[in-house]
Backbone as JSON Lines, residues from 0, in Angstrom:
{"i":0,"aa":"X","n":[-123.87,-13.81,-41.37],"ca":[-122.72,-14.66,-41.45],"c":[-121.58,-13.99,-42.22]}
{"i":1,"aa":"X","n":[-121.98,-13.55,-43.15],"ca":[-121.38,-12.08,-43.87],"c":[-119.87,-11.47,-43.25]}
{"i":2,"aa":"X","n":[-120.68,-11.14,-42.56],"ca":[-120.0,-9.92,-41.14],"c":[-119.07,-11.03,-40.58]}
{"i":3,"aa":"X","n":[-119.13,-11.75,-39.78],"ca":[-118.63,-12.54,-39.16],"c":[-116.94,-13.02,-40.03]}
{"i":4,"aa":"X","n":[-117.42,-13.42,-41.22],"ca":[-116.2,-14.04,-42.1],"c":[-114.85,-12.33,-42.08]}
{"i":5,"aa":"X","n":[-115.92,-11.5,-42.84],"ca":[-115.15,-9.79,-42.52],"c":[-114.55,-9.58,-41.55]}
{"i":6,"aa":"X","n":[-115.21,-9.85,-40.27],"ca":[-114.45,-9.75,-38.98],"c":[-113.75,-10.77,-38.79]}
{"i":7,"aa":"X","n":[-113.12,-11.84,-39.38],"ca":[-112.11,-13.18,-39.33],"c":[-110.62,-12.44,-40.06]}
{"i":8,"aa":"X","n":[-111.41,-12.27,-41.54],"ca":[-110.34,-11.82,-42.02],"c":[-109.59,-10.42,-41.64]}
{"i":9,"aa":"X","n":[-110.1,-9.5,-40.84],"ca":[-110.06,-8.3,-40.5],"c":[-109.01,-8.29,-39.36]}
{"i":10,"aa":"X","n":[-109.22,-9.2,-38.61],"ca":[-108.32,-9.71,-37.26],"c":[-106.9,-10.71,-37.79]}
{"i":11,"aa":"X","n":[-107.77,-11.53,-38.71],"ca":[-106.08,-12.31,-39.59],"c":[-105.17,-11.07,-40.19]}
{"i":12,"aa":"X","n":[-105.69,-10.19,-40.53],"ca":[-104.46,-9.67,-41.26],"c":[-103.8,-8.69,-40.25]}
{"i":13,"aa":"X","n":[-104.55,-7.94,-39.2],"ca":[-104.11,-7.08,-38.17],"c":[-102.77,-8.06,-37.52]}
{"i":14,"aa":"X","n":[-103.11,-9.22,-37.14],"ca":[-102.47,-10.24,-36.9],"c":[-101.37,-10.47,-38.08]}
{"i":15,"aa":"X","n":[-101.33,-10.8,-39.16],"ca":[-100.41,-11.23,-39.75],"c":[-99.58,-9.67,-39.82]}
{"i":16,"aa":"X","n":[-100.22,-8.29,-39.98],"ca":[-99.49,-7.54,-40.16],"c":[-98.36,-7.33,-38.68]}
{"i":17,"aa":"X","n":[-98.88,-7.37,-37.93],"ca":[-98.51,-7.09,-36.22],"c":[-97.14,-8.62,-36.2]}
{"i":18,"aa":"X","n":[-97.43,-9.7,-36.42],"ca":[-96.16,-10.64,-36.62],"c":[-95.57,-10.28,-37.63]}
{"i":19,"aa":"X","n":[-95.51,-9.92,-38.62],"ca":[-94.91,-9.84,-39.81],"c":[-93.37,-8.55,-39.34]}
{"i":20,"aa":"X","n":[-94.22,-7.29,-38.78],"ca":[-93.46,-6.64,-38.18],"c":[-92.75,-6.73,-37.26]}
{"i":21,"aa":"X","n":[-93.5,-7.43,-36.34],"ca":[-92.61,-7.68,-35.2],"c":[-91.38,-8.81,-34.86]}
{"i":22,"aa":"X","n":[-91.59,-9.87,-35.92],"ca":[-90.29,-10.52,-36.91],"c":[-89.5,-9.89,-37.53]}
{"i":23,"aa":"X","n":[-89.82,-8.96,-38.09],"ca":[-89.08,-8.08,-38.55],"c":[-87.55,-7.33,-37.64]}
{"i":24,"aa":"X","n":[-88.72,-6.49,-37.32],"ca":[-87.76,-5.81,-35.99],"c":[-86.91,-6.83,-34.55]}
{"i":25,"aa":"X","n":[-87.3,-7.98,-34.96],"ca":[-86.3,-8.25,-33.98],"c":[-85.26,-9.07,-34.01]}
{"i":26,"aa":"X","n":[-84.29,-8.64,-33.17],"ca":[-82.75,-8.82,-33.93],"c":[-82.58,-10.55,-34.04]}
{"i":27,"aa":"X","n":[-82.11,-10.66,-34.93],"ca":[-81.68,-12.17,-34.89],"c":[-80.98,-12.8,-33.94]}
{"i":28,"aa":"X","n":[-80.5,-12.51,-33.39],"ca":[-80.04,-13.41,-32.09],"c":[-81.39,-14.09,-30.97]}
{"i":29,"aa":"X","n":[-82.36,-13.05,-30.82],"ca":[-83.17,-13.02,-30.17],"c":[-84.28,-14.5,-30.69]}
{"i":30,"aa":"X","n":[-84.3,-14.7,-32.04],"ca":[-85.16,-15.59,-32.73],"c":[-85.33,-16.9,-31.96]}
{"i":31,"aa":"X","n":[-86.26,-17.47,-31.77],"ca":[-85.77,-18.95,-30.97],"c":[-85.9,-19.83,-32.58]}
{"i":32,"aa":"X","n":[-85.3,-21.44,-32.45],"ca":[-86.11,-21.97,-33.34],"c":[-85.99,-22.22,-34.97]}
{"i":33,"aa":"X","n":[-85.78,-20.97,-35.31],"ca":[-85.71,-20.7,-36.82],"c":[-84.56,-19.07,-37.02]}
{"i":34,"aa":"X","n":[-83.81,-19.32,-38.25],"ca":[-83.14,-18.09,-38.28],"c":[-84.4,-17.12,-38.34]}
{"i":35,"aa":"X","n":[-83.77,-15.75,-38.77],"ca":[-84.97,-15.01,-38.47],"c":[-85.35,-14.66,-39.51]}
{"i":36,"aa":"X","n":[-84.41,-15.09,-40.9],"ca":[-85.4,-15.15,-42.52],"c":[-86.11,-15.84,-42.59]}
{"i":37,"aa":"X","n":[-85.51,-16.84,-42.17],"ca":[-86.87,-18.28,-42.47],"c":[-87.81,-17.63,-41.39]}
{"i":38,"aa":"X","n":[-87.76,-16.99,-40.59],"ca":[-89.62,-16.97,-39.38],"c":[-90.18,-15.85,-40.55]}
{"i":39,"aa":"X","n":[-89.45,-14.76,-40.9],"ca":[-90.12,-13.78,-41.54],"c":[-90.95,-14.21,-42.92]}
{"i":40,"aa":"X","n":[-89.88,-15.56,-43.58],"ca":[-90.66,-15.86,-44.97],"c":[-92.15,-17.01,-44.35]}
{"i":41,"aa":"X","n":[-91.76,-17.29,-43.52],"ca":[-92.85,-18.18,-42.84],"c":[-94.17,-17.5,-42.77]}
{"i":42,"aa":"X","n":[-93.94,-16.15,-41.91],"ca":[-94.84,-15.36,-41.89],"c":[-95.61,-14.18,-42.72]}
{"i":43,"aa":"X","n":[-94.49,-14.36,-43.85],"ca":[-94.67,-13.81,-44.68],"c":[-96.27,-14.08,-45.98]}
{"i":44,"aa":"X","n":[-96.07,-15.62,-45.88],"ca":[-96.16,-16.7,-46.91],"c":[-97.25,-17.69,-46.65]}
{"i":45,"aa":"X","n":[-97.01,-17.63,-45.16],"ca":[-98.38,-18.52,-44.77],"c":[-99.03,-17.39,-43.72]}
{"i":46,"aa":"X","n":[-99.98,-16.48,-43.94],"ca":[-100.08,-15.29,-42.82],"c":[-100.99,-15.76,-41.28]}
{"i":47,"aa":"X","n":[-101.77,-16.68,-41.44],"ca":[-102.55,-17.08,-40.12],"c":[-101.61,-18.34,-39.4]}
{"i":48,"aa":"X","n":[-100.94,-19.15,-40.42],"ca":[-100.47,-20.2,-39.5],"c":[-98.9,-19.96,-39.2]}
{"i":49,"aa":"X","n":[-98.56,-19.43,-40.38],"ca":[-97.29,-18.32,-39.54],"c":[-97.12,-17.09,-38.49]}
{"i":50,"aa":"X","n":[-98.17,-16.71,-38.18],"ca":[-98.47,-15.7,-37.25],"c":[-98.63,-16.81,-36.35]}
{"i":51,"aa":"X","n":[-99.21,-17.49,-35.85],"ca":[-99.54,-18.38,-34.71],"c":[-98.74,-19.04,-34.45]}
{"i":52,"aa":"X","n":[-97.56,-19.4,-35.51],"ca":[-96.36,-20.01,-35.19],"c":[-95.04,-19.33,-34.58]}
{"i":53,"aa":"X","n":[-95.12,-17.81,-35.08],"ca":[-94.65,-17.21,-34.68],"c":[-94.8,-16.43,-33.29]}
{"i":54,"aa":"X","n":[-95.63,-16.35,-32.86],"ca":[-96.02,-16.03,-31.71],"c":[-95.77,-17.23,-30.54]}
{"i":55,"aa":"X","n":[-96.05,-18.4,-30.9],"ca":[-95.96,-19.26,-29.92],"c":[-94.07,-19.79,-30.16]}
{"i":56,"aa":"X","n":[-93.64,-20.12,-31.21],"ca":[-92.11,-20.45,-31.55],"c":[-91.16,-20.15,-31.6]}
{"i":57,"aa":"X","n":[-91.6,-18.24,-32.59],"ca":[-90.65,-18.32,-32.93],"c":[-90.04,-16.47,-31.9]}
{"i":58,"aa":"X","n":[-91.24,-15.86,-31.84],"ca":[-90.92,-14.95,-30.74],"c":[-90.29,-14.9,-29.51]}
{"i":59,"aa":"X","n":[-89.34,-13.79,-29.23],"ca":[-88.4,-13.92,-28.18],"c":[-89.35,-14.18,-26.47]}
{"i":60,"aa":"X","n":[-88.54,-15.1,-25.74],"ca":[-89.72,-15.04,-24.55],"c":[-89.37,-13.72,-23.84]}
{"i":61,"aa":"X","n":[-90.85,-13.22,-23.02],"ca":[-90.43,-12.5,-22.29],"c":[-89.62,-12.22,-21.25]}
{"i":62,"aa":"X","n":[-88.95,-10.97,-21.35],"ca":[-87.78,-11.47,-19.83],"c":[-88.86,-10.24,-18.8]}
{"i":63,"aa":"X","n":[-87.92,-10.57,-17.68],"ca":[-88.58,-9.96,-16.52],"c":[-87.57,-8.51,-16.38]}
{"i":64,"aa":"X","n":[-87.7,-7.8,-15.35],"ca":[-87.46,-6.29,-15.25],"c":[-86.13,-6.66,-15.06]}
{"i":65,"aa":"X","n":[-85.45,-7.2,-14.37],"ca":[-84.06,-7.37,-13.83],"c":[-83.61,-8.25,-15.03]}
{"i":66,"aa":"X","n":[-83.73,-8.99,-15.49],"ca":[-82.95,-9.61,-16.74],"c":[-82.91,-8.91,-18.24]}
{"i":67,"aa":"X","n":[-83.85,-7.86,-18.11],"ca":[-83.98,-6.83,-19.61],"c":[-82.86,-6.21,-20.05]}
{"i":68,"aa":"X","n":[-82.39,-6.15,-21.15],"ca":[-81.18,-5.41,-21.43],"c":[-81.34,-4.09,-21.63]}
{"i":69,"aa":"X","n":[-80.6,-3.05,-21.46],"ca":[-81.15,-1.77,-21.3],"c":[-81.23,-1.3,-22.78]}
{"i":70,"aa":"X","n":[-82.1,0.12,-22.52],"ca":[-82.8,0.31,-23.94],"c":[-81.38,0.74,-24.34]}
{"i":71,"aa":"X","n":[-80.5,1.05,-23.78],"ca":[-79.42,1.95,-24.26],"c":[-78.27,1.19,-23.8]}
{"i":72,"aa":"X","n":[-78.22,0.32,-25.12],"ca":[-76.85,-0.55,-24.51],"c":[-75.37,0.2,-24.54]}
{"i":73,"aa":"X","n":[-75.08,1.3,-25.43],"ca":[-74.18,1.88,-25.21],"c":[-73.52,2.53,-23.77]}
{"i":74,"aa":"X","n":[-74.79,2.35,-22.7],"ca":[-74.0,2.66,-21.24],"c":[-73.9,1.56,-20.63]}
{"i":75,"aa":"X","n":[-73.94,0.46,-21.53],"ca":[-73.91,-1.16,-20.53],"c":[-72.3,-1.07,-21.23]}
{"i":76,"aa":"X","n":[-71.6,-0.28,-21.86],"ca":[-70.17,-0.77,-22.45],"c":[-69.21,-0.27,-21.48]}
{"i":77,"aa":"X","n":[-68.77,-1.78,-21.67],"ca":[-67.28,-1.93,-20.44],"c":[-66.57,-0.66,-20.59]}
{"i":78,"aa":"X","n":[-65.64,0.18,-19.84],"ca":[-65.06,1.03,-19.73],"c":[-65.37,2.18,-19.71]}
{"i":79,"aa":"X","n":[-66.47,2.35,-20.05],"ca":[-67.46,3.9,-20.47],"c":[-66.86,4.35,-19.36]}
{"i":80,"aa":"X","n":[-66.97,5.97,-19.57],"ca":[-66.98,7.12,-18.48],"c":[-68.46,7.11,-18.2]}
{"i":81,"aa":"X","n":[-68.1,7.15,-16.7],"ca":[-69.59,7.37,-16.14],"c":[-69.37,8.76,-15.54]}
{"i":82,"aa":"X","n":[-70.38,9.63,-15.9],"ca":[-70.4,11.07,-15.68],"c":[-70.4,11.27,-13.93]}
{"i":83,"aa":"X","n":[-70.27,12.05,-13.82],"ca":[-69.75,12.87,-12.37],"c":[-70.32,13.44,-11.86]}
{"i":84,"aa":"X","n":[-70.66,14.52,-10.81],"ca":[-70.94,15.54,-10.75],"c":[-70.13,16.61,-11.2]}
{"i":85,"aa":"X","n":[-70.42,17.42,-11.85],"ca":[-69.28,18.7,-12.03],"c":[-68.8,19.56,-11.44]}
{"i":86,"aa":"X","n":[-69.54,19.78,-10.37],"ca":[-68.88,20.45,-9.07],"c":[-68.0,19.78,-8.47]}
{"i":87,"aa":"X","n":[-67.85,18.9,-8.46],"ca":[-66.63,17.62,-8.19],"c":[-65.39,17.49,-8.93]}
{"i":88,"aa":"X","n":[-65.46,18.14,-10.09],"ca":[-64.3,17.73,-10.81],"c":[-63.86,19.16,-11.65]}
{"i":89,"aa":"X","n":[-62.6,19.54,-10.76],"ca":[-61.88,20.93,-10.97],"c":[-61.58,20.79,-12.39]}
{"i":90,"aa":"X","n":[-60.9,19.94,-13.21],"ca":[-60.14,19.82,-14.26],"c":[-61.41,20.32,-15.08]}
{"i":91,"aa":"X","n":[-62.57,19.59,-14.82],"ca":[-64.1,19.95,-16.44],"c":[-64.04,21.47,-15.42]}
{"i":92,"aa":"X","n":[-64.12,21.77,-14.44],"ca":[-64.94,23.29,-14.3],"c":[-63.47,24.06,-15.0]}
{"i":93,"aa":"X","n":[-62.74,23.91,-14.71],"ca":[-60.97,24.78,-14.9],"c":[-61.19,24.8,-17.05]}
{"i":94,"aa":"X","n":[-61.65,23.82,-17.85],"ca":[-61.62,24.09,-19.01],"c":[-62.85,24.28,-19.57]}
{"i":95,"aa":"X","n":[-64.0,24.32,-18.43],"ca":[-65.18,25.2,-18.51],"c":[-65.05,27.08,-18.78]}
{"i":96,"aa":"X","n":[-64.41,26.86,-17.82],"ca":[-63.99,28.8,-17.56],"c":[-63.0,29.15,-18.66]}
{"i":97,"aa":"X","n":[-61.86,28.23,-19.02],"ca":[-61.09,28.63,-20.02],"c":[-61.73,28.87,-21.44]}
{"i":98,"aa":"X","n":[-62.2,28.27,-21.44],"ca":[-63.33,27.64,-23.04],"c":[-64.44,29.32,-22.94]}
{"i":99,"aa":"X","n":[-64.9,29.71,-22.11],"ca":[-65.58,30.68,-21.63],"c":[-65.06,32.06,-22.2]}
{"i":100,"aa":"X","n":[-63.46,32.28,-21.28],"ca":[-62.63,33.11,-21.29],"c":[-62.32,33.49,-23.16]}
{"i":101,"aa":"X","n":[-62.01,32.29,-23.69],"ca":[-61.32,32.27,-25.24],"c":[-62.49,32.63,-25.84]}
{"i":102,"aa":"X","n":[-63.79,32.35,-25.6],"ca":[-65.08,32.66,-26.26],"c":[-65.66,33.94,-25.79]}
{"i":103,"aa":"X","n":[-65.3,34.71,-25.12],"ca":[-65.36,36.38,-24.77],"c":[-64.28,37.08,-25.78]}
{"i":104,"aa":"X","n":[-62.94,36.46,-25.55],"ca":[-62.27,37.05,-26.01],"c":[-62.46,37.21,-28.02]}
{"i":105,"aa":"X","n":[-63.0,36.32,-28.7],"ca":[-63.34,36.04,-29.63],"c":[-64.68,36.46,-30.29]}
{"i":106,"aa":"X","n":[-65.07,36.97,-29.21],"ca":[-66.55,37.39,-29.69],"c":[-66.61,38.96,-30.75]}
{"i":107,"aa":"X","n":[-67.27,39.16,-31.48],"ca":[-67.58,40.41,-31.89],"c":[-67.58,41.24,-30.78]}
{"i":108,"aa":"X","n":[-67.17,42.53,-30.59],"ca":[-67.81,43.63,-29.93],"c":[-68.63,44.3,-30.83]}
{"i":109,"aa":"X","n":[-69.83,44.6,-29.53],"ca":[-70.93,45.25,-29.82],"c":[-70.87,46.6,-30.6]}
{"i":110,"aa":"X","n":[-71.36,47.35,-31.19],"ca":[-71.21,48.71,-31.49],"c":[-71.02,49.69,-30.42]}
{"i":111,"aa":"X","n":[-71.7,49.42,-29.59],"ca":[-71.32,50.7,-28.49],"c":[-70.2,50.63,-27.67]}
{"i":112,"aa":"X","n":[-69.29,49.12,-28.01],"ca":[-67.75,49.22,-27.36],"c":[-66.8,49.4,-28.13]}
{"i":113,"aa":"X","n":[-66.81,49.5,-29.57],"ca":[-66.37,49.93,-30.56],"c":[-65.78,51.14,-30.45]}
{"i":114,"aa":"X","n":[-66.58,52.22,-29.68],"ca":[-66.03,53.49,-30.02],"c":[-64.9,53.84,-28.76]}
């Protein structure tokens, strides 16, 4: 019976640690329910019945593939340049070659063009 209680508490705290963090990390907007200090001191404070509360309350629901926001919201921002191909666009290859040209011209010569 021993064992059994060990393996209760062993799984409560994996659990309280696994909500504790994962309240943590997620942004407050996302919180349902409760701001997201109060879920964290919840879970903080009460660790089995705040973990269970948190999981069922106060955790964000899952969204599906098409409603997910991308991991990289900086290319969801209005106006961004969206890259090109570069063979497409004379102006980047034209200050490719220039940028090239000024960086030859700037370079050390070798010893054996020296003389």
């Amino acid at each position: 019976m021993l064992y059994l209680s060990e393996g209760l508490g062993l799984v409560t705290l994996v659990l309280w640690l696994y909500c504790l963090f994962d309240a943590i990390t997620t942004p407050e907007a996302d919180c349902r329910n409760l701001p997201k200090a109060l879920w964290v001191i919840v879970v903080l404070f009460f660790p089995l019945i705040g973990s269970i509360a948190w999981l069922v309350a106060g955790r964000p629901q899952h969204m599906g593939a098409a409603t997910r926001p991308s991991r990289y919201p900086e290319y969801d921002r209005p106006g961004r340049f969206v890259a090109t191909n570069p063979d497409d666009d004379e102006e980047f290859l034209r200050r490719c070659r220039e940028r090239a040209e000024e960086q030859r011209r700037n370079a050390p010569k070798p010893p054996s063009e020296e003389r």
